[in-house]
C-alpha positions as CSV (number, residue, x, y, z in Angstrom):
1,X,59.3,109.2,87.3
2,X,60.6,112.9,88.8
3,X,61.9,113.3,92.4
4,X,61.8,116.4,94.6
5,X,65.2,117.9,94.9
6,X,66.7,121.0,97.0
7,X,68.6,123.9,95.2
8,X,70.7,126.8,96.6
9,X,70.6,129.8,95.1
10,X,73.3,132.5,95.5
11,X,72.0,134.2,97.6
12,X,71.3,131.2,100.0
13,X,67.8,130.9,99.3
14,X,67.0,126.8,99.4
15,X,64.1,125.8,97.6
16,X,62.7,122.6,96.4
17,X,62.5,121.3,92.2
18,X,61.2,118.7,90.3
19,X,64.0,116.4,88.8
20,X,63.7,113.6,86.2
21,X,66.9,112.2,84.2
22,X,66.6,109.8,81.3
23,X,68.1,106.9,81.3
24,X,71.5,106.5,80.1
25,X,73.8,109.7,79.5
26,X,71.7,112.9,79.1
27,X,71.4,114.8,75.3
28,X,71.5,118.3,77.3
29,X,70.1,119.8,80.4
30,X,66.4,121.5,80.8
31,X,65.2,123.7,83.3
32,X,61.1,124.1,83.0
33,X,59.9,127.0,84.3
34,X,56.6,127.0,85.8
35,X,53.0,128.8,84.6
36,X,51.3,130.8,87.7
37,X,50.0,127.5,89.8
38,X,53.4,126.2,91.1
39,X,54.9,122.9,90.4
40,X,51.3,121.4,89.4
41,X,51.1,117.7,88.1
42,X,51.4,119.5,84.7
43,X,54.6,121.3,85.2
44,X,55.9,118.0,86.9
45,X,54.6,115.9,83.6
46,X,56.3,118.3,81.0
47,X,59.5,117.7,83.3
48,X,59.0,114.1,82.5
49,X,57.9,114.3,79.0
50,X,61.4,115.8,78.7
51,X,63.3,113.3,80.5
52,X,61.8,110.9,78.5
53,X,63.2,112.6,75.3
54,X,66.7,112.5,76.6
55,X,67.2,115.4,78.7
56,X,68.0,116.4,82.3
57,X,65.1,118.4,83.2
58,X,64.5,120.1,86.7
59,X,61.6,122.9,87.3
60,X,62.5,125.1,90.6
61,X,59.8,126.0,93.1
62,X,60.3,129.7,92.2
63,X,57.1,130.4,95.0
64,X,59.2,128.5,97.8
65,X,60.5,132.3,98.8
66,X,56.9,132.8,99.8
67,X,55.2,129.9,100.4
68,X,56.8,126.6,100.5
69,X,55.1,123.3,98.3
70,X,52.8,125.4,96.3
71,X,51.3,123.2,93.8
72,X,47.5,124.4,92.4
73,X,45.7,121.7,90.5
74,X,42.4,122.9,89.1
75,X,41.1,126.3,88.2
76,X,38.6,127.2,90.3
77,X,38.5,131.0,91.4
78,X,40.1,130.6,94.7
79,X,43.2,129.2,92.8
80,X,43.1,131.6,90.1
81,X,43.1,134.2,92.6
82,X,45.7,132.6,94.4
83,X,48.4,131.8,91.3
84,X,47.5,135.4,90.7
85,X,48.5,136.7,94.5
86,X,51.8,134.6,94.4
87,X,52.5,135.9,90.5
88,X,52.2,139.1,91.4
89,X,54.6,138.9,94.3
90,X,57.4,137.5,92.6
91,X,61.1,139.9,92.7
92,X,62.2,139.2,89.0
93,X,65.7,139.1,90.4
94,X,65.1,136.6,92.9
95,X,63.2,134.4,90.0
96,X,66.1,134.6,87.9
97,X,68.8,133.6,90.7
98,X,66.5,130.7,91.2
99,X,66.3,129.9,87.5
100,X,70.5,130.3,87.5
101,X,70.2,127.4,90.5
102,X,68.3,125.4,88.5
103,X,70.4,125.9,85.0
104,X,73.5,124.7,87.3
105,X,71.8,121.7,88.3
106,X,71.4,120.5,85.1
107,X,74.8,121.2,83.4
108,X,76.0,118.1,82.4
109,X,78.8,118.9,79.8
110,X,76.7,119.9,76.9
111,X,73.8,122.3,76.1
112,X,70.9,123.9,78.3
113,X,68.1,125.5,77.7
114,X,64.5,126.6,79.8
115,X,61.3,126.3,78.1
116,X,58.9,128.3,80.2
117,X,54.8,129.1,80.2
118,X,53.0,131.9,81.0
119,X,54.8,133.5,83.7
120,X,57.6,131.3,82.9
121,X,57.7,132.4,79.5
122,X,58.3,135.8,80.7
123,X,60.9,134.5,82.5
124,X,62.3,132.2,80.0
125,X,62.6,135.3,77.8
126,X,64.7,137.4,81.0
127,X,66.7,134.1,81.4
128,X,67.9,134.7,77.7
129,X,68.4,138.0,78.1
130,X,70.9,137.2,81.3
131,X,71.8,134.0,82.3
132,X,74.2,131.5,80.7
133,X,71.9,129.7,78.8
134,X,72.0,128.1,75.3
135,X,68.6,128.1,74.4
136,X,65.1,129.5,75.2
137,X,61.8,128.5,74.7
138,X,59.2,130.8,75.6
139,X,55.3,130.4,76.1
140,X,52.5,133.2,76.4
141,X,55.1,135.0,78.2
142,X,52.9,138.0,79.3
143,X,55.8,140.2,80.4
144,X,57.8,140.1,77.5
145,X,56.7,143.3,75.9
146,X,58.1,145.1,78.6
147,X,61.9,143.5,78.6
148,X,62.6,144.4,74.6
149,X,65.5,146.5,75.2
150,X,68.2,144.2,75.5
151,X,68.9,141.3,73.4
152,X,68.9,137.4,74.0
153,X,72.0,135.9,74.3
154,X,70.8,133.1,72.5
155,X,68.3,131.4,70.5
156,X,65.0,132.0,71.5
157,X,61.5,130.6,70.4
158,X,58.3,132.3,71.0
159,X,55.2,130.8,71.2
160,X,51.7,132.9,71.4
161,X,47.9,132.3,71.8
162,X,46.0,134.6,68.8
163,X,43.0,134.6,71.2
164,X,44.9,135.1,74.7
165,X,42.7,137.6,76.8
166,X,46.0,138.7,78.4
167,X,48.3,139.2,75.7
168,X,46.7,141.3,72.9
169,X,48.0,140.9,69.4
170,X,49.3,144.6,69.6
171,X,51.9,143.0,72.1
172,X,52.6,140.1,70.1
173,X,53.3,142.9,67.0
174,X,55.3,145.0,69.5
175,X,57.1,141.8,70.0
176,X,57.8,140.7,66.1
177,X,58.6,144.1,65.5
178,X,61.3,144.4,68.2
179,X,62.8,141.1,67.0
180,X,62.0,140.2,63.8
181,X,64.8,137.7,63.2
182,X,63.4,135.5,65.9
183,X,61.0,132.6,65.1
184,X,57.4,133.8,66.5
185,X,54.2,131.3,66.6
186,X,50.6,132.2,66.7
187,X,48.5,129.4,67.2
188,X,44.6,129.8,67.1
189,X,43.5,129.1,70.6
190,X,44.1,130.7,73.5
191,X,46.2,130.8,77.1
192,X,47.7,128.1,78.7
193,X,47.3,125.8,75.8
194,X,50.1,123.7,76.1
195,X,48.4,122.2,79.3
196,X,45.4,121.3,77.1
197,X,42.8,122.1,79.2
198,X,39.9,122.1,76.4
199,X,40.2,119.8,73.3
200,X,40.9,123.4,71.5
201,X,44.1,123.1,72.6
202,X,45.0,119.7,71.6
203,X,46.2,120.1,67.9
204,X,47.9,123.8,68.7
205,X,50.0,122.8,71.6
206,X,51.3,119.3,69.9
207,X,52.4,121.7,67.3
208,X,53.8,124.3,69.4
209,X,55.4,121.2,71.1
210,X,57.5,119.3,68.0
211,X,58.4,123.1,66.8
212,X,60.2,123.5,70.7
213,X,61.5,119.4,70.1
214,X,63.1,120.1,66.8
215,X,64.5,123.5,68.0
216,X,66.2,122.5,71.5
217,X,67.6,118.9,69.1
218,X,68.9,121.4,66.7
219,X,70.6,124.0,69.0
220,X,71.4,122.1,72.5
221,X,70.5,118.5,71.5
């Protein structure tokens, strides 16, 4: 089972995370960065799922600079409309030195990587791009088509819905095009589908999933 933890930021920001470690000495460390509701039970249960496969895994609270303890369950529209309200607020810097919090906690001597979705994945792809950080995973990532210019400095994986009403397949082309060497999934379903909200999503995200497992064994693991 995960814990809430506290991080500090460089800039002094404290905010709060979700930690679970496995039992016995970690493979690697694993920062999970969060879709647009917070640190939901489903952001807390992929944290777990990837204790339970060996690694140190922590998600920050990257909303705690606005409001603190945001966690939206459910998708009615007065959460939508609220993970859209806090989204749209976030300072990519800020994110990023959170992320960079989060990457320290988990150092443990060997590899680290983030895995993020939908706004995470956007932020997974940044973290590539800047932080110290071995490997990326990046889901629905929305803002990626706007960060091509610079490169990753490592590995990354990119994982896309073919029917995702906010990432057309243009973007995902811009995407390929930009980066051609890096490997690029489109699964037929469409965002959010790692959290398998309709049975749709089952057999697509359980791919998209092993794909990330053997990737992150094979580079940090």
């Amino acid at each position: 089972m995960g814990e809430m933890i506290e991080l500090e930021a460089a800039d002094g920001h404290r905010l709060a995370a979700w930690r679970a470690v496995p039992v016995g000495k970690p493979r690697a460390g694993l920062v999970i960065v969060q879709e647009a509701f917070g640190l939901s039970g489903y952001v807390r249960s992929v944290v777990e799922a990837y204790a339970a496969e060996g690694y140190a895994t922590v998600a920050p609270a990257l909303y705690d600079r606005q409001v603190r303890g945001v966690a939206l369950d459910g998708h009615s529209p007065a959460v939508l409309a609220q993970g859209r309200a806090l989204r749209a607020a976030l300072q990519w810097p800020q994110v990023l030195a959170d992320v960079a919090a989060a990457l320290d906690a988990v150092r443990c001597g060997r590899g680290v990587g983030v895995v993020g979705f939908c706004v995470g994945g956007s932020v997974a792809w940044m973290a590539a791009q800047s932080l110290a950080v071995d490997a990326a995973v990046a889901y629905y990532g929305r803002d990626i088509v706007d960060h091509l210019s610079a490169p990753p400095g490592c590995p990354v994986m990119l994982h896309f819905g073919e029917h995702d009403p906010l990432i057309p397949l243009s973007d995902v082309d811009r995407v390929r095009a930009a980066w051609p060497g890096l490997p690029l999934h489109v699964y037929p379903t469409g965002h959010g589908f790692d959290a398998v909200r309709v049975a749709a999503d089952a057999q697509p995200a359980a791919l998209a999933r092993e794909r990330t497992r053997r990737f992150l064994d094979d580079i940090i693991g």
